[in-house]
DOVEXTI-341206 format. One record per residue (C-alpha): residue number from 1; chain; x, y, z. Coordinates in nm, 3 decimals, padded with zeros to 5 digits. Layout:
<vexza><num>NUM</num><chaine>A</chaine><u>X</u><v>Y</v><w>Z</w></vexza>
...
//
This chain:
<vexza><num>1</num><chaine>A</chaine><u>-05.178</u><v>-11.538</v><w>-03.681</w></vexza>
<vexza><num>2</num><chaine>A</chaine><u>-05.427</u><v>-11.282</v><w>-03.762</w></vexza>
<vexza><num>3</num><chaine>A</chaine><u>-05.762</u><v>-11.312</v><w>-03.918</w></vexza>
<vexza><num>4</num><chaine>A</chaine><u>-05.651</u><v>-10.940</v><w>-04.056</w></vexza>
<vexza><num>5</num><chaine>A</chaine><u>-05.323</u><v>-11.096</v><w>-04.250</w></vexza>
<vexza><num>6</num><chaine>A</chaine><u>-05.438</u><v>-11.167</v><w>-04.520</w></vexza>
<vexza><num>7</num><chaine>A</chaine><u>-05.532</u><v>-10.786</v><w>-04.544</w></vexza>
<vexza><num>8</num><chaine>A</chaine><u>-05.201</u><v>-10.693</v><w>-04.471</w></vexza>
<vexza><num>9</num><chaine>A</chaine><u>-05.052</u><v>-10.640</v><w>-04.845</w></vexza>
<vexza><num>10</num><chaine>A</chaine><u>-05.353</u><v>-10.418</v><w>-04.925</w></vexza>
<vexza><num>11</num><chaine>A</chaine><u>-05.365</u><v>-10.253</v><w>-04.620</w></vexza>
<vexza><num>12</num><chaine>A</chaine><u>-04.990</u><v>-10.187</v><w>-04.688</w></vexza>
<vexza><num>13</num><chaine>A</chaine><u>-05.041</u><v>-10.050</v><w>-05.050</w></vexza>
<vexza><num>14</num><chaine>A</chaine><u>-05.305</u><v>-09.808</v><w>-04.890</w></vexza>
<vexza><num>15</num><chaine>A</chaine><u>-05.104</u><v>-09.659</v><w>-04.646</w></vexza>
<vexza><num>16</num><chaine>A</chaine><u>-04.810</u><v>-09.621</v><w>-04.924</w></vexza>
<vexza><num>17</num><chaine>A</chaine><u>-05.015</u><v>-09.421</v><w>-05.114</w></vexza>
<vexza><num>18</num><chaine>A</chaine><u>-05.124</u><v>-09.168</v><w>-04.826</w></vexza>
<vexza><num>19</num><chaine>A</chaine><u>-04.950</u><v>-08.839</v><w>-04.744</w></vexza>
<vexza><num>20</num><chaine>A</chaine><u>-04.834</u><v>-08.801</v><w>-04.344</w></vexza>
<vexza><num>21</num><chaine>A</chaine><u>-05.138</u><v>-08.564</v><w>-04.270</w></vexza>
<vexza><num>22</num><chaine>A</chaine><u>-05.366</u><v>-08.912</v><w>-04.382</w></vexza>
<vexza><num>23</num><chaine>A</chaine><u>-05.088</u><v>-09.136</v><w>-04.261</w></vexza>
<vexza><num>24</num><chaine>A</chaine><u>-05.166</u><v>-09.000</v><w>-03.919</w></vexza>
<vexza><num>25</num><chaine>A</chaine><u>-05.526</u><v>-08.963</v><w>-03.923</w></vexza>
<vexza><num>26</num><chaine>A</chaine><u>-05.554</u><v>-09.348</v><w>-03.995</w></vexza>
<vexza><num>27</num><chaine>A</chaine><u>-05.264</u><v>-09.449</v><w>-03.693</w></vexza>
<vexza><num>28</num><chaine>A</chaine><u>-05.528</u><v>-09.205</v><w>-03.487</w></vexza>
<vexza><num>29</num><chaine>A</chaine><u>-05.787</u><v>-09.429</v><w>-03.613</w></vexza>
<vexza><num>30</num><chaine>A</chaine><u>-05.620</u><v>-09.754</v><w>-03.587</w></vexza>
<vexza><num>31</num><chaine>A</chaine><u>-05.527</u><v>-09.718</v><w>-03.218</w></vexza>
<vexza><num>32</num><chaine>A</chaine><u>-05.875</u><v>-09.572</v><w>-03.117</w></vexza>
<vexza><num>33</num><chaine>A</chaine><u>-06.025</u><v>-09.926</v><w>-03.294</w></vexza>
<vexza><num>34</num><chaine>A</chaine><u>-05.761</u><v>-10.140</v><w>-03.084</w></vexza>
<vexza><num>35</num><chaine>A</chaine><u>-05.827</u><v>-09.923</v><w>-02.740</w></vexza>
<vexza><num>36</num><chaine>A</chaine><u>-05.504</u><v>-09.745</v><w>-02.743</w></vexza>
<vexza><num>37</num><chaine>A</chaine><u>-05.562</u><v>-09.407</v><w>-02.807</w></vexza>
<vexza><num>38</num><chaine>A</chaine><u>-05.251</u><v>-09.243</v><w>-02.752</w></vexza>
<vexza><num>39</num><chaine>A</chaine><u>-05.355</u><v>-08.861</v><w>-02.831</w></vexza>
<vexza><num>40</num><chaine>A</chaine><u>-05.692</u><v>-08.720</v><w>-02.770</w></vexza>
<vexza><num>41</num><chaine>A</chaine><u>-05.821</u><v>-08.624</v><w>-03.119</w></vexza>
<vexza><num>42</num><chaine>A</chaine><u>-05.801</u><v>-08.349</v><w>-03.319</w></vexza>
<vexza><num>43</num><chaine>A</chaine><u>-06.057</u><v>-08.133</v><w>-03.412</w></vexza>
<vexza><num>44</num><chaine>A</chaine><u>-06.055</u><v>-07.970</v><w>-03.762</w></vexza>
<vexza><num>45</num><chaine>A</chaine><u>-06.218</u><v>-07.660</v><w>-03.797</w></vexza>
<vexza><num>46</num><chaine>A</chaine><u>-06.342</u><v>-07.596</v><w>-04.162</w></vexza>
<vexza><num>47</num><chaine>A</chaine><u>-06.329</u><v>-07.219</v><w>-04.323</w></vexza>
<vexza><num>48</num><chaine>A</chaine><u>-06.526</u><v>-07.313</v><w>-04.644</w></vexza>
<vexza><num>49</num><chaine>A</chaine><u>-06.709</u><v>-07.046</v><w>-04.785</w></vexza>
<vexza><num>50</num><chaine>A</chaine><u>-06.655</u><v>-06.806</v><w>-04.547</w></vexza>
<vexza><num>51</num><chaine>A</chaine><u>-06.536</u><v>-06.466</v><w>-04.604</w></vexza>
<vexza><num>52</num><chaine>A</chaine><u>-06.488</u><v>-06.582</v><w>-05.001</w></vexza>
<vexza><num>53</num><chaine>A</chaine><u>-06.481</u><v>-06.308</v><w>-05.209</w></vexza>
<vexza><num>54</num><chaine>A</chaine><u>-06.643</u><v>-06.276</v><w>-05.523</w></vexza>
<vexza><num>55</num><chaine>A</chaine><u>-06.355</u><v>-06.139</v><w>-05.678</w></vexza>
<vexza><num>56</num><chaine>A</chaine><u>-06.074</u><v>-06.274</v><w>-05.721</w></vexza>
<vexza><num>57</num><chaine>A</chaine><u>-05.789</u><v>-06.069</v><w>-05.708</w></vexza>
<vexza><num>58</num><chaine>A</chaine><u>-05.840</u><v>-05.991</v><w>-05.366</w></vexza>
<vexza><num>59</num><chaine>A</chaine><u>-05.430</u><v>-05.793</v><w>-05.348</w></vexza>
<vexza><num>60</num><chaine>A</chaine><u>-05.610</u><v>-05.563</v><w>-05.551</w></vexza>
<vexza><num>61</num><chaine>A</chaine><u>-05.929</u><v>-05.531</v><w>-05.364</w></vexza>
<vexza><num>62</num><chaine>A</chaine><u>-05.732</u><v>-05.486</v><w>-05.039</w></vexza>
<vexza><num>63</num><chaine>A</chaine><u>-05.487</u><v>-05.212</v><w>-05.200</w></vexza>
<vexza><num>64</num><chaine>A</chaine><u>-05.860</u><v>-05.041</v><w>-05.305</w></vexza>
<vexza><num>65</num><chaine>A</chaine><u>-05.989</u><v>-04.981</v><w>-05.001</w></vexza>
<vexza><num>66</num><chaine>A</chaine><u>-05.628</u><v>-04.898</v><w>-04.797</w></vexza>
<vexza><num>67</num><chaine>A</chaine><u>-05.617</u><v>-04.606</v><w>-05.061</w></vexza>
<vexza><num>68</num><chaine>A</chaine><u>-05.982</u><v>-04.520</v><w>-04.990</w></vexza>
<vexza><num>69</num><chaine>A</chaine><u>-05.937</u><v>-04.509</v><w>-04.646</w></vexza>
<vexza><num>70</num><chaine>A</chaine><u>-05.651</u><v>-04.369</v><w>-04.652</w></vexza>
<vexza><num>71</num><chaine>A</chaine><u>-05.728</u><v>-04.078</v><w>-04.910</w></vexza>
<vexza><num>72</num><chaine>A</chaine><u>-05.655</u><v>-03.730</v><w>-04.698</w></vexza>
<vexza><num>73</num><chaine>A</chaine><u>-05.452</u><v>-03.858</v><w>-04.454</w></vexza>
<vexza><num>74</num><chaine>A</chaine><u>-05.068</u><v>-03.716</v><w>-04.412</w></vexza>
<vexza><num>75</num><chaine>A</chaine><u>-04.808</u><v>-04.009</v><w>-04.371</w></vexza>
//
């Protein structure tokens, strides 16, 4: 046995409570720690705060300037 059973009902409630994106991450993780990384990992790329409008109803800001630059041209 183990020294990590007696983890094993917590580590079980944890793991219950993640969604499959987190789920993943931590099997990932897990095999990594033991040396049998399956999958070379993932990279995510984060978009925060880029291109972020100040306004927010961009549908409208978009339909602005496709009439603007449109304005004078024959369909």
């Amino acid at each position: 046995m183990s020294v990590a059973h007696e983890h094993y009902p917590e580590l079980h409630r944890l793991v219950d409570e993640m969604d499959a994106h987190q789920a993943e991450e931590l099997r990932r993780h897990a095999l990594r720690l033991v040396g049998k990384d399956e999958t070379p990992p993932r990279h995510r790329l984060s978009f925060t705060g880029t291109g972020v409008s100040a306004n927010p109803d961009l549908g409208a800001e978009a339909e602005q300037i496709v009439r603007r630059e449109l304005r004078g041209v024959d369909l």
